[in-house]
C-alpha positions, -999 to 999 in steps of 0.1 A, spaced: -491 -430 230 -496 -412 197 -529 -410 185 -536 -405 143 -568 -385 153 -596 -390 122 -622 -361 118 -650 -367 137 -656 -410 133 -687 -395 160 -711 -368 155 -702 -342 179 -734 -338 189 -739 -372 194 -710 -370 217 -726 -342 234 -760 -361 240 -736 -387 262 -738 -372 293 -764 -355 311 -770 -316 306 -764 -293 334 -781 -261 339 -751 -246 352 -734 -257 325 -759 -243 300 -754 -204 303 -719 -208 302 -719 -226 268 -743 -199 256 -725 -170 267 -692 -187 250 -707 -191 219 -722 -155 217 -687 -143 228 -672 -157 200 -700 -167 171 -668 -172 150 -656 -203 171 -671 -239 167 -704 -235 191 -699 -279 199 -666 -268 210 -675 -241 232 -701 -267 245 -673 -292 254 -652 -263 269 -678 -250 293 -688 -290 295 -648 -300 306 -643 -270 330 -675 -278 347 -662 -312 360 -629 -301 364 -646 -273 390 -669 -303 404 -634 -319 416 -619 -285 426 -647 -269 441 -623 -245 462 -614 -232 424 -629 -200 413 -610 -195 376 -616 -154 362 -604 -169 330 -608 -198 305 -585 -201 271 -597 -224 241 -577 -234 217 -592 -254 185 -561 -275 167 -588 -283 141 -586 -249 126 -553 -243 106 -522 -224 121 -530 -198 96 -560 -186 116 -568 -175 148 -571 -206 169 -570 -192 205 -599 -173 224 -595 -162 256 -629 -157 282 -633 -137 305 -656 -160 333 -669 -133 354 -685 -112 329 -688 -137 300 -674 -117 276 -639 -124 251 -608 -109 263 -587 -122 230 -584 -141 198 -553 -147 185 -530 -173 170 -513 -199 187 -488 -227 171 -486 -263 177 -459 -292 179 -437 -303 144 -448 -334 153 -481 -330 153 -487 -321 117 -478 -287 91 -505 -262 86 -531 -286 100 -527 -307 130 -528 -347 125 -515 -363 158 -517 -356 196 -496 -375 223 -487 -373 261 -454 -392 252 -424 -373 261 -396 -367 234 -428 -368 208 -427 -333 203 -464 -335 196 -498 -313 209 -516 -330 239 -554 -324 242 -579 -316 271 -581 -293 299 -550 -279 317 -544 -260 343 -518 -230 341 -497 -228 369 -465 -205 379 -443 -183 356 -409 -185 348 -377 -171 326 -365 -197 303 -350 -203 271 -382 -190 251 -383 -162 273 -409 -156 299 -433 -189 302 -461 -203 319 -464 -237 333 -497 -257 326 -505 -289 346 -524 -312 325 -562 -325 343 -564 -355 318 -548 -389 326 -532 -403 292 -537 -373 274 -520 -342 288 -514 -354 322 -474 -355 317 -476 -319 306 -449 -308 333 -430 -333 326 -422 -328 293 -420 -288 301 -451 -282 277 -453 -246 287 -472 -211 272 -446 -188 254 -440 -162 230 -424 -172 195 -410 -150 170 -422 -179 143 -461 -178 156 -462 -148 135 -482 -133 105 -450 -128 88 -438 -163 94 -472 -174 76 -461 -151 47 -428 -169 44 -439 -205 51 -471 -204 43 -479 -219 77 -467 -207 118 -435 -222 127 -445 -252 147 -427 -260 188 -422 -286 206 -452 -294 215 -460 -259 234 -491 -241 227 -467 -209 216 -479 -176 209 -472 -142 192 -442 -128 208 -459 -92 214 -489 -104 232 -472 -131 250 -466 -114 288 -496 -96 286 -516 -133 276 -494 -152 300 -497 -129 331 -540 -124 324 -542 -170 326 -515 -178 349 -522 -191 386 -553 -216 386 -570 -206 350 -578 -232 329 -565 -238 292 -587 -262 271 -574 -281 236 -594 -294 215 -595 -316 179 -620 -337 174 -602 -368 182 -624 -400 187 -600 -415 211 -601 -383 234 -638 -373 227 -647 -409 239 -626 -416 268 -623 -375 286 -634 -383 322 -644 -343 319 -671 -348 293 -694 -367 318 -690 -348 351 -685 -371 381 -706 -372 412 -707 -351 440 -680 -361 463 -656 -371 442 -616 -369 453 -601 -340 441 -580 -343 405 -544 -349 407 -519 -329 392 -481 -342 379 -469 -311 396 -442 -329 418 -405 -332 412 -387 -304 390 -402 -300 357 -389 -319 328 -372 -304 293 -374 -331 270 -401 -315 251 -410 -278 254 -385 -259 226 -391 -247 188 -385 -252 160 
């Protein structure tokens, strides 16, 4: 269901102050937000926050690699930071473009509903590679019930884009906008996709008050938990997943 997200209705860091600190979550955070001093530091906090729980429910997981992307910057800057989890350290910064229906320079709206052509948000996990009709992808499988869960589904992939661009900002004064897939520059987009594919996780954020309240990954779960499930049955859809 779409969601008209509203800049933050909650304080972020009031948010943050919702569930309980971790000291294994703490370093990470820190190291994130030294990595990248340019990036939101709250959102680095829910990044390193979401991947914790995600890992909690996957211990067997052991991710080199973490991508954020922040939809609450505009496609005209660089949006996407990639981490390198062993060594802390940022691998990449780049643009990244987001779904015509979810707004023009600036994002707006957000949905899991397929033929919306609209951004999900939350944690994903990227998956297998493939050859397409936007060239050479990467599947992501969507950790978030009712947000991003029917990712597959709607074939919301990782590709390059000739419009995600800096000449396509000079002519339209924006990126070129997909179908909902979190597309990226052309040149960079085998070397990006083959660094996060395979179990690495992809976070999206926006500070939407529906997501930021309801994200089972933003209060991790106790030990013992069942393992997260994964739409990753059945062939993947292609109602969403193409550009503009």
């Amino acid at each position: 269901m779409t969601r008209h997200a509203t800049r933050l209705a909650l304080p972020l860091l009031g948010l943050l102050a919702l569930a309980p600190s971790s000291q294994a979550e703490e370093p990470l955070a820190t190291a994130l937000t030294r990595a990248a001093p340019e990036a939101d530091a709250g959102m680095l906090t829910l990044a390193a926050r979401s991947l914790e729980c995600a890992l909690r429910m996957r211990p067997e997981q052991h991710p080199r690699r973490l991508a954020v992307i922040d939809f609450s910057k505009p496609s005209t800057e660089h949006r996407l930071w990639v981490f390198d989890l062993e060594t802390r350290e940022l691998t990449l910064t780049d643009y990244v473009a987001h779904g015509q229906g979810s707004g023009g320079i600036n994002t707006t709206d957000f949905s899991n509903r397929p033929g919306s052509h609209q951004t999900s948000l939350g944690m994903f996990r990227t998956s297998e590679t493939y050859v397409g009709r936007n060239g050479y992808s990467l599947r992501l499988d969507g950790l978030e019930p009712g947000f991003n869960d029917r990712a597959r589904d709607r074939a919301i992939v990782m590709h390059g884009a000739d419009y995600v661009s800096e000449g396509a900002i000079k002519r339209l004064g924006r990126l070129g906008r997909s179908w909902g897939c979190p597309a990226v520059r052309a040149d960079i987009a085998r070397t990006l996709i083959d660094d996060i594919k395979n179990g690495q996780y992809l976070f999206a954020y926006y500070p939407d008050p529906d997501w930021l309240h309801k994200s089972a990954l933003f209060t991790c779960p106790a030990e013992g938990t069942p393992p997260l499930r994964t739409r990753t049955a059945g062939r993947p859809g292609t109602l969403d997943g193409h550009a503009e």
